[in-house]
C-alpha positions as CSV (number, residue, x, y, z in Angstrom):
1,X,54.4,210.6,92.1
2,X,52.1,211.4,89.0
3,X,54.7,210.3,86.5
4,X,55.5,207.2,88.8
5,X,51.3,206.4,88.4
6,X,51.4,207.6,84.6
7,X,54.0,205.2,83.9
8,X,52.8,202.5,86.0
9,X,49.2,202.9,83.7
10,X,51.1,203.4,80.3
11,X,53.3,199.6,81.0
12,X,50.6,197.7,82.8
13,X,49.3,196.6,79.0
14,X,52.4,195.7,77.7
15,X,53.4,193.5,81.6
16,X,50.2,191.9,81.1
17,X,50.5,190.4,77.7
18,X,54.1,189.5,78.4
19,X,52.6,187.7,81.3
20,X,50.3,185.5,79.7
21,X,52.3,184.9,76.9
22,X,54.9,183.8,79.7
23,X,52.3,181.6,81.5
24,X,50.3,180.3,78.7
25,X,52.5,177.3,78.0
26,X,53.5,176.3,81.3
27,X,49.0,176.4,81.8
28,X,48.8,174.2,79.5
29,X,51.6,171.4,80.5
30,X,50.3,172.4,83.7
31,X,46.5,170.8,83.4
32,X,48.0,168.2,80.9
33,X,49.6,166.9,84.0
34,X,46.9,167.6,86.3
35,X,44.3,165.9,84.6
36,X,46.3,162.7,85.2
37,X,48.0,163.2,88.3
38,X,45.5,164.9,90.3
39,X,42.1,162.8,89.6
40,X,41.0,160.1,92.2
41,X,41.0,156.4,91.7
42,X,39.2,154.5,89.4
43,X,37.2,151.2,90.8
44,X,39.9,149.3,89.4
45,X,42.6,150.9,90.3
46,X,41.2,150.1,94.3
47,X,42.3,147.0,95.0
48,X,45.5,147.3,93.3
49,X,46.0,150.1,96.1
50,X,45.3,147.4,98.7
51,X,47.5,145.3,97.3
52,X,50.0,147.4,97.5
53,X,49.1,148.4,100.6
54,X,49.4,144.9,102.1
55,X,52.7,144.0,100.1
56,X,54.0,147.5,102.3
57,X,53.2,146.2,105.5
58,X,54.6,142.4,104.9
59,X,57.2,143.8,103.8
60,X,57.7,146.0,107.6
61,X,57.2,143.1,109.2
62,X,59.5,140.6,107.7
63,X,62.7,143.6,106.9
64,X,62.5,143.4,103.4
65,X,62.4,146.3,102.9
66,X,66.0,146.5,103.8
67,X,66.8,144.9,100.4
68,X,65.8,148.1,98.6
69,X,68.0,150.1,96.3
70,X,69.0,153.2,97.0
71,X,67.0,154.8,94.3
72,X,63.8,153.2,95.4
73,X,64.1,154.2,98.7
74,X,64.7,158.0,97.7
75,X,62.0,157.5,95.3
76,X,59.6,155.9,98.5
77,X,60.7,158.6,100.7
78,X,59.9,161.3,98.5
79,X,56.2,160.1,97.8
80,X,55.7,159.5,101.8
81,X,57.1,163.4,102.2
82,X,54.8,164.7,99.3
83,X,51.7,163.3,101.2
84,X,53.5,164.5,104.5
85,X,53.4,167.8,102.7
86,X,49.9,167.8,101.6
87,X,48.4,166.9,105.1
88,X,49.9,170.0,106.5
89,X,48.5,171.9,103.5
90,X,45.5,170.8,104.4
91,X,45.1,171.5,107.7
92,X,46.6,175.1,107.1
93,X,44.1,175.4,104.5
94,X,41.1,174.2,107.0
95,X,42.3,176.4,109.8
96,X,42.6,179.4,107.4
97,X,45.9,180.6,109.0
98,X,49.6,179.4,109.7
99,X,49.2,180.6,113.1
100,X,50.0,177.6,115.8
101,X,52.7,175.9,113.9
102,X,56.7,175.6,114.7
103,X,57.6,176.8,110.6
């Protein structure tokens, strides 16, 4: 058990630096991303969101939708299971436990 703890002690260094030189660059592609992605909207950018918003539910109402490639409907359901996603996130977050949910 000693030498397991010894060894353990003696390698931790070495893990470590391989670790952040591991991490380092994904970091850094990481908040490049994030600092576009994961800001909120600009003034301007809000009622180009409502437009879009309103071209979404015209486009319910009269079937257009139907005339959608198949990549753009991927590409649509994706986005609507990302924000799916992140509501449940959320609310596991704000109850502080998984505990109540079919997983």
């Amino acid at each position: 058990m000693a030498q397991l703890v010894r060894n353990a002690i003696e390698k931790a260094p070495a893990l470590l630096n391989a670790a952040a030189t591991y991490s380092k660059p994904r970091l850094v592609t990481f908040w490049q991303y994030a600092k576009v992605e994961l800001v909120p909207p600009s003034p301007p950018e809000i009622p180009r969101a409502i437009e879009s918003l309103k071209k979404i539910i015209s486009s319910a109402r009269t079937g257009s939708f139907k005339n959608l490639t198949v990549k753009e409907a991927l590409l649509n359901s994706l986005v609507a299971t990302e924000v799916c996603m992140w509501f449940y996130v959320g609310e596991i977050i704000g109850k502080r436990g998984i505990v109540g949910y079919d997983v």
